[in-house]
DOTI-644835 format. One line per field, with one value per residue (C-alpha): z, y, x; residue number from 0; chain. Coordinates in pm, 1 decimal, decimal comma, always signed. Example, Ala and Ser with C-alpha at 12.3 -4.5 7.8 and 13.67 -1.06 7.14 Angstrom:
residues 2
Z: [+780,0	+714,0]
Y: [-450,0	-106,0]
X: [+1230,0	+1367,0]
resi: [0	1]
chain: [A	A]
end
This chain:
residues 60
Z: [-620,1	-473,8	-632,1	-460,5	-499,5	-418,8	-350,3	-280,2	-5,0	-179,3	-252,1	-638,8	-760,4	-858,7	-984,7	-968,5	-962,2	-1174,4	-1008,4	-812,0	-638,2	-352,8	-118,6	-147,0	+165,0	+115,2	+238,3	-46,3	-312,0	-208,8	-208,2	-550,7	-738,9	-567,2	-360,4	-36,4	-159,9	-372,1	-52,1	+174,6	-137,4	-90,5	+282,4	+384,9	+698,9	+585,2	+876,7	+1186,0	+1337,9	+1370,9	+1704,9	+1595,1	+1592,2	+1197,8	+1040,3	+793,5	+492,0	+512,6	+391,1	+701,7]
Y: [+1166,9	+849,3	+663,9	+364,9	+364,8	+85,0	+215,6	-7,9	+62,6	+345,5	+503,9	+450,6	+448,5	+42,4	+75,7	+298,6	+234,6	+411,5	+714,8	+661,2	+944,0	+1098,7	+974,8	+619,0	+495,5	+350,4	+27,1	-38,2	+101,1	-142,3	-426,9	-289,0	-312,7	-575,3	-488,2	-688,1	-1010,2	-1020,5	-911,6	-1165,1	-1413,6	-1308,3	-1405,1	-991,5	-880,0	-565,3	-400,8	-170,8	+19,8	+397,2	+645,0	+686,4	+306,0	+328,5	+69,6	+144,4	-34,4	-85,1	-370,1	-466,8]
X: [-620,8	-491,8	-213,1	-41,5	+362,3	+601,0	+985,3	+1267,2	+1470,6	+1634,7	+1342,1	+1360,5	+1022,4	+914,1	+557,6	+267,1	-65,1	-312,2	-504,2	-779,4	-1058,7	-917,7	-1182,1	-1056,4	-910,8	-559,1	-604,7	-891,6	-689,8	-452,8	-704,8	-799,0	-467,5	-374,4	-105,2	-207,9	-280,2	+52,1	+239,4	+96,4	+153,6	+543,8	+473,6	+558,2	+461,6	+265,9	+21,8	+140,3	-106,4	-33,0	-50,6	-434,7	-500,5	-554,1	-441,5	-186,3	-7,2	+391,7	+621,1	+800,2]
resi: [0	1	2	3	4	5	6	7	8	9	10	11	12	13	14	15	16	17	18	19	20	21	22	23	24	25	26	27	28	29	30	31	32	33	34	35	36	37	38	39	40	41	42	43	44	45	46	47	48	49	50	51	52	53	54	55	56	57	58	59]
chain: [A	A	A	A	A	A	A	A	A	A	A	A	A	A	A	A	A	A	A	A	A	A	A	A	A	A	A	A	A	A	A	A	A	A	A	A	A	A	A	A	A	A	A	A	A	A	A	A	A	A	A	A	A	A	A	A	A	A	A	A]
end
């Protein structure tokens, strides 16, 4: 199962997305619900590449 969270700093839970198959990569179930284009709407820097060169999803 795959379900896309957004925390505030805190970590208090702001929204969930609905559940999505396991299998789905976490950058496309961010595509899917939306999550990218409303962050690079906001103008937040959201992409860091990890020690494996994936690339991975965080607000910065």
């Amino acid at each position: 199962m795959n379900v896309q969270v957004i925390a505030d700093p805190k970590g208090r839970l702001l929204w969930a997305s609905p559940a999505l198959a396991g299998a789905v990569h976490d950058v496309r179930a961010a595509r899917e619900h939306g999550i990218i284009d409303a962050l690079a709407e906001a103008g937040i820097n959201c992409w860091y590449y990890s020690r494996d060169s994936c690339p991975c999803l965080v607000a910065v």
